[in-house]
C-alpha positions as CSV (number, residue, x, y, z in Angstrom):
1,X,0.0,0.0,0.0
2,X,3.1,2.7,0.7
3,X,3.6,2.8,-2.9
4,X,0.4,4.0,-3.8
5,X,0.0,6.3,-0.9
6,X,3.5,7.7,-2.5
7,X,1.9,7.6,-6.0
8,X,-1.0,9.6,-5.1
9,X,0.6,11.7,-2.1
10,X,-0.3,14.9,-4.4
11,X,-3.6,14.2,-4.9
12,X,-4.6,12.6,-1.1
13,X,-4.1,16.6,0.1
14,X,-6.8,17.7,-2.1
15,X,-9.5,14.4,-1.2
16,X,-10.2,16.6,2.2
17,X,-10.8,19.3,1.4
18,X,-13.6,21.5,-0.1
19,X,-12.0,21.5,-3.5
20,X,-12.1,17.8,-3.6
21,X,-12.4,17.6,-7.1
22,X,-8.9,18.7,-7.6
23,X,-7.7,16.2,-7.0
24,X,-6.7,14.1,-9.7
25,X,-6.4,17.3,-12.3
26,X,-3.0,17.5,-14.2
27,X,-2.8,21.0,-12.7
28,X,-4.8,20.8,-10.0
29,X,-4.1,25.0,-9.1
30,X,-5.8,25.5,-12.4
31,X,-9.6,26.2,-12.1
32,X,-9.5,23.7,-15.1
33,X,-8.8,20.7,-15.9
34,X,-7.6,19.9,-19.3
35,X,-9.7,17.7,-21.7
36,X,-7.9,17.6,-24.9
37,X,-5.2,17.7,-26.2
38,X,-5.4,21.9,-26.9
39,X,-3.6,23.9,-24.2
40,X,-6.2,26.3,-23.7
41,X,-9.5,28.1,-25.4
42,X,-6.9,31.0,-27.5
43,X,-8.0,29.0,-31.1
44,X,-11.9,29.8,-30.0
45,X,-11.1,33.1,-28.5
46,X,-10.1,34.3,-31.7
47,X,-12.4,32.6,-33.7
48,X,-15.2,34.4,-31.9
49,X,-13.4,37.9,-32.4
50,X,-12.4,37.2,-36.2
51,X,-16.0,34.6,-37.2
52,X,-19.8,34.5,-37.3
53,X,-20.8,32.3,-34.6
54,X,-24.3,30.9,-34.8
55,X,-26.2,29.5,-32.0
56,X,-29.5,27.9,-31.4
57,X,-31.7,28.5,-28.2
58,X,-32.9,25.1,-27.3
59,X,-36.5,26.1,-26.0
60,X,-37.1,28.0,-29.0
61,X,-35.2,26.4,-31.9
62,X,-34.6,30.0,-32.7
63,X,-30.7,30.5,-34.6
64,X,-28.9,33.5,-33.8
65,X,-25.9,35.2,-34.5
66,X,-23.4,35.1,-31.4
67,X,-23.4,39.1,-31.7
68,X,-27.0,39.5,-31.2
69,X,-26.3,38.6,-27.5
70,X,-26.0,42.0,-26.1
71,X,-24.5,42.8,-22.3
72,X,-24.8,38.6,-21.9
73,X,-22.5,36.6,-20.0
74,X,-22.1,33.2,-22.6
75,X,-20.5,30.4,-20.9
76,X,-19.3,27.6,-22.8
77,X,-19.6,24.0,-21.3
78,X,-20.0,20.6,-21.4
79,X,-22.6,18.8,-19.2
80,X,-20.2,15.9,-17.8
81,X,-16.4,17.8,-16.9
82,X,-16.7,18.4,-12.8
83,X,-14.9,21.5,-13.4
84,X,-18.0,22.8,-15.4
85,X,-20.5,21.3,-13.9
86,X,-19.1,23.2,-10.4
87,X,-19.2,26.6,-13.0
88,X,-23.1,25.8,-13.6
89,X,-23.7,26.0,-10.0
90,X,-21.4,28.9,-9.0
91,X,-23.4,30.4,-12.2
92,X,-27.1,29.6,-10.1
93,X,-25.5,31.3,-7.5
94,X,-25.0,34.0,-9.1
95,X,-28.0,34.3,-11.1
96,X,-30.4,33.9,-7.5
97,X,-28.1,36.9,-5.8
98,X,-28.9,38.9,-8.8
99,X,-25.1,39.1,-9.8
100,X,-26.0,38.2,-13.5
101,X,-29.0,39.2,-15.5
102,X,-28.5,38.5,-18.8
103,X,-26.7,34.8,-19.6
104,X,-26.6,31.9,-21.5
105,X,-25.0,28.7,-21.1
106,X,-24.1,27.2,-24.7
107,X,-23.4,23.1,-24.8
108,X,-21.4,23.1,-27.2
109,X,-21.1,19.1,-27.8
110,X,-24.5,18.8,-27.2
111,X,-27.4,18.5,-29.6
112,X,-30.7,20.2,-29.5
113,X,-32.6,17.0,-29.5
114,X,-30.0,15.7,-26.6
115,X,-30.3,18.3,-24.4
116,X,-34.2,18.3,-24.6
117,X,-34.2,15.0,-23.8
118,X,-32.0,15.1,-20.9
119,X,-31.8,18.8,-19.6
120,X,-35.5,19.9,-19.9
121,X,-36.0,19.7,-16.2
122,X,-32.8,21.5,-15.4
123,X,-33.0,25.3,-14.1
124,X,-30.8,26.2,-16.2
125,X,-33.0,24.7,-19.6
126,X,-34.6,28.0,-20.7
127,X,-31.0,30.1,-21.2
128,X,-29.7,27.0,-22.9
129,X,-28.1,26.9,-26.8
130,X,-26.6,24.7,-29.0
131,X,-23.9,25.3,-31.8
132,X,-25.9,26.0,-34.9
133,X,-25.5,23.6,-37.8
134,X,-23.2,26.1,-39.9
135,X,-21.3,26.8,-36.8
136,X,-19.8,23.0,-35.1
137,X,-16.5,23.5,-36.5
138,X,-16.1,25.6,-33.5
139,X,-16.6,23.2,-30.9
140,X,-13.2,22.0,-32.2
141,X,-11.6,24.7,-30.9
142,X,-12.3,24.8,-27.5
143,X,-10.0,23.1,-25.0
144,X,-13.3,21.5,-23.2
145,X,-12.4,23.9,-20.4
146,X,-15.3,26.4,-19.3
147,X,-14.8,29.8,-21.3
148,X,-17.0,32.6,-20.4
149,X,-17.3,35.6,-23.0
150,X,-18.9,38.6,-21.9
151,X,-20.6,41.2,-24.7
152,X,-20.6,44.3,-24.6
153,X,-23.5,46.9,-25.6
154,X,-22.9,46.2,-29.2
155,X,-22.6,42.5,-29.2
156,X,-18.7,42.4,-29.5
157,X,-17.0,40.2,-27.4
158,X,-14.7,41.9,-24.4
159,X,-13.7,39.7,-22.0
160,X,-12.9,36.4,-21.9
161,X,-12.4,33.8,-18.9
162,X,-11.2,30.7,-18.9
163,X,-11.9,28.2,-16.4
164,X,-14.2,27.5,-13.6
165,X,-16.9,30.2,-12.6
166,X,-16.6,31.5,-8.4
């Protein structure tokens, strides 16, 4: 057993603690942790600043040009990586204390017809999208790390974050 316990002594600090999850994270001081093999979200930073995104509300079914989110907060996710799924619930937190207003959550590996099936209950259901047909290239470009963009009274992108939502 004392080689294991020597194998995993880095990660057997983090198990106790509140930030449990950390634990077995490449980088566990990251508020990420990486899930492919692209180093971070640069390729679908610029993307966004230099391409037409297109997004679909779920809900609705209604497409929309990334731009014509105005003062939103758009956080990019997958359902299934802890490191998002704690960014969803900072993101309720946030959204209950009135922090953010205006948001959207966009699955980008999801499907409209998936996440109908599976996240209709969820509180989160009715600020959901989905990459738009025309637009899944772009789901290649992000390093399946949480990315928020926030718009700015025009549409354009100004800030970017990437990794977990506190």
């Amino acid at each position: 057993m004392r080689i294991l316990d020597r194998f995993f002594k880095r990660q057997k600090k983090y198990l106790d603690t509140p930030e449990h999850y950390r634990a077995f994270s490449a980088h566990p001081k990251r508020a990420y942790c990486q899930l492919s093999n692209l180093l971070d979200n640069s390729s679908a930073i610029e993307f966004i600043q230099n391409h037409t995104l297109k997004i679909k509300h779920v809900q609705s079914g209604t497409s929309l040009q990334f731009n014509e989110l105005i003062d939103y907060h758009v956080i990019f996710v997958v359902t299934w990586d802890i490191y998002c799924a704690k960014s969803i619930g900072f993101l309720k937190r946030k959204v209950e204390n009135k922090e953010i207003s205006k948001w959207c959550l966009v699955l980008f590996e999801e499907t409209e017809k998936s996440v109908k099936a599976n996240k209709s209950d969820s509180w989160y259901y009715d600020h959901t999208y989905v990459l738009d047909k025309g637009s899944k290239e772009f789901a290649a470009k992000l390093g399946r790390v949480p990315l928020v963009v926030s718009n700015n009274d025009t549409g354009k992108a100004g800030q970017f974050i990437t990794g977990m939502i506190e």
